[in-house]
C-alpha positions, 0 to 999 in steps of 0.5 A, spaced: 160 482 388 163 477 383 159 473 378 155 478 375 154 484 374 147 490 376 147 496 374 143 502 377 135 501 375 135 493 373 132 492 380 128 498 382 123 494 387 129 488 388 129 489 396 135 484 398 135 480 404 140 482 408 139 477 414 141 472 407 148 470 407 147 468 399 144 475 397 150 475 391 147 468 389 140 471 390 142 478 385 145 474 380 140 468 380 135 473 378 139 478 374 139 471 369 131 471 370 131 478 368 135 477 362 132 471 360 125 475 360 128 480 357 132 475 350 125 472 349 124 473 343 118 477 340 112 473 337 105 475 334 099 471 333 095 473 328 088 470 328 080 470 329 075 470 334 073 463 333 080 459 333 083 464 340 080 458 344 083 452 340 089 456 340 091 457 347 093 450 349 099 452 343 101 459 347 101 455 354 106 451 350 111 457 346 110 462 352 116 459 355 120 460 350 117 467 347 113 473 349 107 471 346 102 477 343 096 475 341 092 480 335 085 478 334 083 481 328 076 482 330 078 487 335 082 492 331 080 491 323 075 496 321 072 494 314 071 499 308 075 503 310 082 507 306 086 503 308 084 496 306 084 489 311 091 487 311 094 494 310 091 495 317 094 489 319 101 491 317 101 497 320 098 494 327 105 488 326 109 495 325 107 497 332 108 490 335 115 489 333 121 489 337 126 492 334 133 488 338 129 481 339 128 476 333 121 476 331 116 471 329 109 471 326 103 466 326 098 467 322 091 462 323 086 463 318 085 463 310 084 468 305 078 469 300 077 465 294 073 471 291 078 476 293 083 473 288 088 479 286 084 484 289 085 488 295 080 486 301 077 491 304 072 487 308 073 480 312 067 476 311 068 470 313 069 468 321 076 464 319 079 470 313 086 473 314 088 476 307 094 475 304 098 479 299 098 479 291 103 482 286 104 482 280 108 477 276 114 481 273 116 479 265 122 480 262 123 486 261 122 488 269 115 491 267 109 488 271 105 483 267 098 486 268 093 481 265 095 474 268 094 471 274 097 475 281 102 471 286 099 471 292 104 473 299 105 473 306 112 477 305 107 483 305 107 482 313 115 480 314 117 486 311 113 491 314 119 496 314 120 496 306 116 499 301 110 497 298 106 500 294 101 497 292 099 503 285 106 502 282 110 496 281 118 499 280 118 497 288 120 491 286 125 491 282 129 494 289 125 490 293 131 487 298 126 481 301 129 484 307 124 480 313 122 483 320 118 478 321 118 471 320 112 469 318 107 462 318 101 461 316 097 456 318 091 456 312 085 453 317 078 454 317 074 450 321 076 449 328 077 441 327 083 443 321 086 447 327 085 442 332 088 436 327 094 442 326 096 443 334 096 436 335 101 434 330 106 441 332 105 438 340 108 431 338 114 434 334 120 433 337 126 436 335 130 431 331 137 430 334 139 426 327 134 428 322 132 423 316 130 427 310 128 424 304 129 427 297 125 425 290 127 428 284 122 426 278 126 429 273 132 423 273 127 418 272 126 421 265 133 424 264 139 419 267 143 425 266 139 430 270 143 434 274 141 434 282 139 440 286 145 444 287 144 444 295 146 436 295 152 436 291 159 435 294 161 440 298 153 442 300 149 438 303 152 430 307 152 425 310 155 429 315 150 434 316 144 429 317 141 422 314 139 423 307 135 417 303 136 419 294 129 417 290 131 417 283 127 411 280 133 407 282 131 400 284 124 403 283 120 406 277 117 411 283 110 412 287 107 414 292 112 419 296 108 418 303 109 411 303 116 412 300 116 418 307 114 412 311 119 407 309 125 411 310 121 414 317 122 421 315 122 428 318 123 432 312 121 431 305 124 434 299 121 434 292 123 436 286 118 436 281 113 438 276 106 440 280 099 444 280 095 447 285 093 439 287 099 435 287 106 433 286 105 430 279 109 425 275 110 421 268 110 414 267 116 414 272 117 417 277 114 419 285 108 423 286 104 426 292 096 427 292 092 430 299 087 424 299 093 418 298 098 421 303 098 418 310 103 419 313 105 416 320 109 421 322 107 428 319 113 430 316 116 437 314 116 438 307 120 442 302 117 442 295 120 445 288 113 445 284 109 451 282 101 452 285 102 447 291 102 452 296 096 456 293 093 459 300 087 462 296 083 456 292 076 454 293 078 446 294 084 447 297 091 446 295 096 441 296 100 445 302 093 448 305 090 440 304 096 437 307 097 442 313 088 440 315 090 433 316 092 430 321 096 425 317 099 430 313 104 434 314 107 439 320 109 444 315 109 446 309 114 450 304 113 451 297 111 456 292 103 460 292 103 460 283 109 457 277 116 458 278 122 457 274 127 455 278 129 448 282 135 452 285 133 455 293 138 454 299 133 452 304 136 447 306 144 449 306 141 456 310 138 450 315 144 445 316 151 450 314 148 458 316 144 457 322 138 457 319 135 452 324 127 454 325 123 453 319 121 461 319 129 463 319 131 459 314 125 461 309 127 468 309 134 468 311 135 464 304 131 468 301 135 475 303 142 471 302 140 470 294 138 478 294 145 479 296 149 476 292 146 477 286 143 482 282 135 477 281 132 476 274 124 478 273 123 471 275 127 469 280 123 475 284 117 472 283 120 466 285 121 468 291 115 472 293 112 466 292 115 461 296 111 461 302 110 457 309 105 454 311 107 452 319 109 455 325 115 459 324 119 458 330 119 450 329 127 448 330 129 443 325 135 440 328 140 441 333 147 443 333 151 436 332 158 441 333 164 439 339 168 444 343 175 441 344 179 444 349 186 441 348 190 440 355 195 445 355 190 450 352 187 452 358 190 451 365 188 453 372 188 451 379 180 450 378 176 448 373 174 452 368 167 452 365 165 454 358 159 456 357 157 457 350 151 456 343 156 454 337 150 455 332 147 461 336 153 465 341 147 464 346 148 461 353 146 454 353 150 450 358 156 448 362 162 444 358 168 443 364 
């Protein structure tokens, strides 16, 4: 048979039409069915009771591309128990996870306010998913105790990796390593749910993505160096369309309005923050919940402590911003302070494949790991750094050309190439 290959027991209840002249045709065409079945990757939704109707119009959406599973924690969760809510979470996504398939994870909820460094054992609220917290590490790689913990949903991306919640010398090893890629999507009404489905139903995957990036700290220091991520030899004009807000021509304002002017997909901040905004000086760009409008509901990328607290009574900037539908579609930054405004997030999208938002979050994340033995504060910086946002939501698309040469194929045919330059998978046909 030519054109594919089946082996015994790919087909036990095929039965092939042996009156069809077209029956090689027939196998390969469903051979392809099975396969693509089988590739699709892996992904769990976490949620509660109240939202799994809201969200059945977003599972019809995605099913196409992922074998959805849907976890609502209202049928497995037992409170006052040993083992605390969100250790029995983490241990039914370990049972849920496909080891050979890419795996993405949707948390719809928020955490308790009241429950902060502390491990909830019981859920109380109709919207409540718990979160994660770990303990800031000093300088001396010893926990600090007697400070406020860093909430995080690392916690369920790396349900293969130890945990321990009594002792703290896990973390100096911790390797960050991610078998899911996780959002969350911090909501507790149906309504705030609503006005985030809507916005991720009305994205579209931007073909030439314009970005636009805001670094407060060159508006008060000329000679400020810009993020290491846009230096010659990164970041381009050739990767995608950039718009730099340095208080040249300026002396800065409101970043959604700046956003709207330049018809922005994604938004990078660098700047100094608290749990309510994106904060500058007398110059200088800033971004607050109750002044942003965005026309079109950016992805936002911010390097600024608190923005991206999941766990506040009032909410925070990321949480507010995800509730509105004139805010953002996501949300990246980080859940308490951090020191550096150095993170390839970016680099991971446009030069390493990282082309969804969960893959690029925890793929930048393992690729620091790698390459370097991490400082205390560097660790509680990347426990920090949350998304807030559906993982699986691709960014950009690969904008490289496969050439072929006259004299580099020949044949009495012609000869088709099928081929993915960003992903090895198949994709279409190139003659």
């Amino acid at each position: 048979m030519a054109g594919c290959a089946i082996n015994q027991g790919d087909f036990q209840n095929y039965q092939p039409d042996t009156q069809s002249s077209n029956q090689d045709e027939q196998i390969c065409s469903q051979m392809t069915d099975l396969n693509n079945e089988i590739e699709k990757p892996n992904y769990v939704i976490l949620t509660r009771a109240m939202f799994a109707e809201r969200l059945m119009d977003f599972v019809t959406e995605h099913s196409e591309k992922y074998t959805i599973k849907i976890l609502v924690a209202d049928d497995f969760v037992q409170n006052n128990t040993s083992l605390d809510v969100a250790e029995q979470i983490r241990t039914r996504l370990g049972m849920e996870y496909e080891v050979d398939s890419e795996n993405y994870l949707l948390i719809v909820g928020a955490p308790d306010t009241e429950k902060q460094n502390e491990l909830c054992h019981s859920l109380d609220h109709a919207w409540e998913i718990p979160t994660r917290y770990v303990p800031f590490l000093g300088e001396d790689t010893q926990p600090i105790l007697d400070k406020n913990f860093i909430p995080t949903d690392q916690y369920y991306a790396s349900v293969n990796e130890r945990w321990d919640t009594g002792e703290f010398e896990w973390m100096k090893r911790f390797t960050f390593s991610a078998d899911y890629l996780v959002g969350r999507v911090p909501v507790k009404t149906v309504e705030e749910l609503g006005a985030w489905t809507q916005k991720n139903k009305d994205y579209r995957t931007p073909e030439a993505p314009r970005h636009s990036i805001f670094t407060n700290d060159a508006c008060t220091q000329p000679n400020a160096k810009f993020p290491q991520d846009f230096l010659n030899g990164f970041l381009s004009q050739y990767t995608h369309s950039m718009s730099f807000h340095r208080c040249v021509g300026d002396d800065g304002g409101n970043i959604s309005d700046f956003g709207n002017a330049d018809q922005a997909d994604f938004i990078s901040v660098y700047s100094h923050g608290n749990s309510q905004a994106v904060v500058a000086g007398k110059k200088g760009y800033s971004l607050l919940a109750e002044s942003a409008d965005f026309e079109k509901p950016p992805i936002i990328f911010a390097h600024a402590c608190d923005t991206a607290a999941p766990d506040l009574e009032e909410g925070s900037l990321g949480t507010n911003l995800i509730r509105m539908p004139n805010g953002a579609l996501a949300y990246v930054g980080y859940t308490r302070s951090n020191t550096s405004i150095i993170h390839p997030f970016w680099e991971q999208v446009f030069l390493d494949d990282g082309l969804t938002l969960g893959k690029a979050v925890y793929a930048s994340k393992q690729k620091l790991f790698s390459h370097k033995l991490p400082k205390p504060d560097e660790i509680n910086d990347w426990f920090a750094l949350t998304l807030f946002g559906d993982p699986s939501i691709r960014l950009t698309e690969p904008r490289q050309t496969l050439e072929l040469g006259a004299q580099t194929l020949q044949g009495s045919e012609p000869i088709t190439v099928c081929a993915d330059i960003a992903t090895g998978a198949d994709s279409g046909n190139a003659e």
